[in-house]
N, C-alpha and C positions, 0 to 999 in steps of 0.2 A: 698389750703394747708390743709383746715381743713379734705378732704377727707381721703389724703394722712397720718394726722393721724389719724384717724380713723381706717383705714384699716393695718395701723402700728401695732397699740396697740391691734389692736383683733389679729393678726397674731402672734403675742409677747405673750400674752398671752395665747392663743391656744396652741404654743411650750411649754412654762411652765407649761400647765398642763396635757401634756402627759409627760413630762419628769423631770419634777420637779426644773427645771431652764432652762434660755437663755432668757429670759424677754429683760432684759435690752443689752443682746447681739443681740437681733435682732434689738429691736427696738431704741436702745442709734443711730448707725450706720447711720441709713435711715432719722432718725429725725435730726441729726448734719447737716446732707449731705446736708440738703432743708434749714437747717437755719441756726446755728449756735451751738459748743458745748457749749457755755454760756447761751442759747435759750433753747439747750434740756436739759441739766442737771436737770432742775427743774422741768419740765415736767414728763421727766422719772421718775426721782424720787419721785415725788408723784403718779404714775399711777403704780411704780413697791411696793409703799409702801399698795395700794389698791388691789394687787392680791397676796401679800404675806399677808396677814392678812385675806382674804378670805382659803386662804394654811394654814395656820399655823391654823384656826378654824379647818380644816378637817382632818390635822395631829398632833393634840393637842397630843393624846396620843402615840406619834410615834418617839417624838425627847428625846437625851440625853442631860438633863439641865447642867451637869456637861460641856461638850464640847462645849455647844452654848456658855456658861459664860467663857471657856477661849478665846475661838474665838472672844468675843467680845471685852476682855481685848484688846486683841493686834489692835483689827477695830479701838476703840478710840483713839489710838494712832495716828493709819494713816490717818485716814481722814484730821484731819486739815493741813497735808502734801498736800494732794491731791487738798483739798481748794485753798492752798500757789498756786499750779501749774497753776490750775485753772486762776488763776486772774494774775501772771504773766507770763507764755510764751504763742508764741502768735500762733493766733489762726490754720495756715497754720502749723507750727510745733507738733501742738497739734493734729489736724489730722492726720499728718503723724505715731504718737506716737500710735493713737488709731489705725488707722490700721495695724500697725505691731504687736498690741497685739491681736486683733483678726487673724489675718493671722496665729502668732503663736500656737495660741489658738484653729482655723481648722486643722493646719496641725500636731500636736499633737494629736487631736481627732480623726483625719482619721490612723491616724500609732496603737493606741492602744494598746502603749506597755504595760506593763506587771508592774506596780507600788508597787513598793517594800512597805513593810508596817513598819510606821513609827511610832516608839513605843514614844518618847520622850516627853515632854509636849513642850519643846522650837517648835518644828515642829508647833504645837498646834496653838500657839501665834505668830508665824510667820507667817501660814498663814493668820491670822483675819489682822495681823499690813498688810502685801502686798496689803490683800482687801481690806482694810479702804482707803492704799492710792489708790487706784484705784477706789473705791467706791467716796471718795470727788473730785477726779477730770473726770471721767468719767462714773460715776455711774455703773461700771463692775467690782463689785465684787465677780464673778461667780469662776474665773479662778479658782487662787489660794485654794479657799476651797470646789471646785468640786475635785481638782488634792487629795488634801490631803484625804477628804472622799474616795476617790477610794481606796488610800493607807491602809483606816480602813475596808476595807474591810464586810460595813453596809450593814444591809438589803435595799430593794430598799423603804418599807416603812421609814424606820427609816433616810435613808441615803434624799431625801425627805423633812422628820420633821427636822431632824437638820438642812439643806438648808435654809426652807423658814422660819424656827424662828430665825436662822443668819440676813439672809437678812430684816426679817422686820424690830429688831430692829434695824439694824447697819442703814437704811434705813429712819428709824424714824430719827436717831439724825442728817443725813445728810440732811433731809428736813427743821430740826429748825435750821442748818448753814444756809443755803440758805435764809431761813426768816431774821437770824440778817443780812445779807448781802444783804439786799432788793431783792433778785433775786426774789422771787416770786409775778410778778407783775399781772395788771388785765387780762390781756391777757394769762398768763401761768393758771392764775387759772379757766376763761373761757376755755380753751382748755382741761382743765383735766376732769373739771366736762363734758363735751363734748365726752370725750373720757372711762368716768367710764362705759354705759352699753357697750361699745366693748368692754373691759377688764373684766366684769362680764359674757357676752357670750362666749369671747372665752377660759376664764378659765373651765365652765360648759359644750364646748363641748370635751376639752384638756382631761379632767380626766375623761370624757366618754369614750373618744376614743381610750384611753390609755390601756383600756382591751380588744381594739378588733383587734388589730394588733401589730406586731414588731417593739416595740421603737426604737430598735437599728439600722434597716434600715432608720424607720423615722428622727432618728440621723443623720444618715450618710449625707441623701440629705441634711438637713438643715443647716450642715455642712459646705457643697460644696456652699453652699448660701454665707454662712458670709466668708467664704475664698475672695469671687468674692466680696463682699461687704469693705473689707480689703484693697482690693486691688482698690477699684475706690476711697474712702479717701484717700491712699495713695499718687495718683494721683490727686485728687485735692487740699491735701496738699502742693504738688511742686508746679500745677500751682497758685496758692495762691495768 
């Protein structure tokens, strides 16, 4: 197993630094899959808290403080939602839950419609409150304030900075849940420090390689990944 994350979290993190998120979408997935979602949440969570804080160093001067700090209003909200979920439904339902949000989440990405732009500040704090809760119970808080950034129609630097300085902190607070709630035990925290130089390489080769080819085909495949990845939790949520 310890290979299996290994080869996780550099693959997660290689995606995340050509495209400025999907961390925690490839790798929350594969790591539930082998153990458990109660097993990887704290994992992820601290290994997606280790490659947004190397992000957020190199996008320092690129994100809007105004929009991280409403986005985060509404994160603290959700998370302890997500916590709640976390600890009580069970775990074959919870699978089934996270694949149907990534299935929804590829097959939206593959259609690429055309996201109308959403002036309001409620929009704002709606999306942080959706991530939070999907942040405290499956550490995927991608969705919701990837869809609304497209909506703002941000530079790809900037759109990036605001990303990975959402995510560290909202990221951050979801790691000191996990603490008061014993989850991070010796075993999660051997795994992570295990798993920090794959998450340092494959951030450094991610934001190399980012300039030397077409993200957005890169997109597409990785994609068509987590659709099929969607759909085998699905599945073994039923058989459960």
């Amino acid at each position: 197993m310890a290979l299996i994350i290994v080869i996780t979290v550099f693959g997660a993190a290689f995606i995340q630094g050509i495209s400025g998120f999907g961390f925690a979408l490839v790798a929350m997935p594969i790591l539930s899959g082998i153990t458990s979602i109660q097993a990887a949440a704290p994992l992820v969570a601290l290994t997606t808290l280790t490659n947004n804080l190397i992000l957020c160093i190199y996008y320092r001067q690129s994100f809007d403080r105004k929009v991280v700090t409403h986005l985060l209003l509404g994160s603290v909200l959700g998370i302890p939602i997500g916590f709640l979920a976390l600890d009580y439904i069970p775990p074959g339902l919870m699978l089934i839950i996270l694949g149907l949000i990534i299935v929804a989440y590829a097959l939206y990405s593959l259609r690429s419609p055309a996201v109308p732009v959403l002036k309001s500040k409620l929009w704002t704090y709606g999306a942080g409150f959706t991530s939070g809760i999907l942040l405290g119970s499956f550490n995927l808080p991608g969705p919701p304030v990837i869809l609304y950034g497209t909506s703002q129609r941000w530079s790809p630097e900037t759109f990036k900075g605001n990303l990975t300085s959402f995510f560290w902190v909202s990221v951050a607070i979801v790691v000191v849940g996990h603490g008061f709630q014993n989850r991070l035990s010796a075993d999660i925290i051997r795994q992570f420090l295990m798993a920090v130089p794959s998450v340092m390489l494959g951030l450094l080769l991610g934001v190399i390689l980012a300039k030397k080819f077409d993200p957005n085909v890169f997109r597409k495949i990785i994609t068509i990944l987590l659709a099929i990845i969607g759909v085998r939790l699905i599945l073994s949520g039923i058989y459960l």
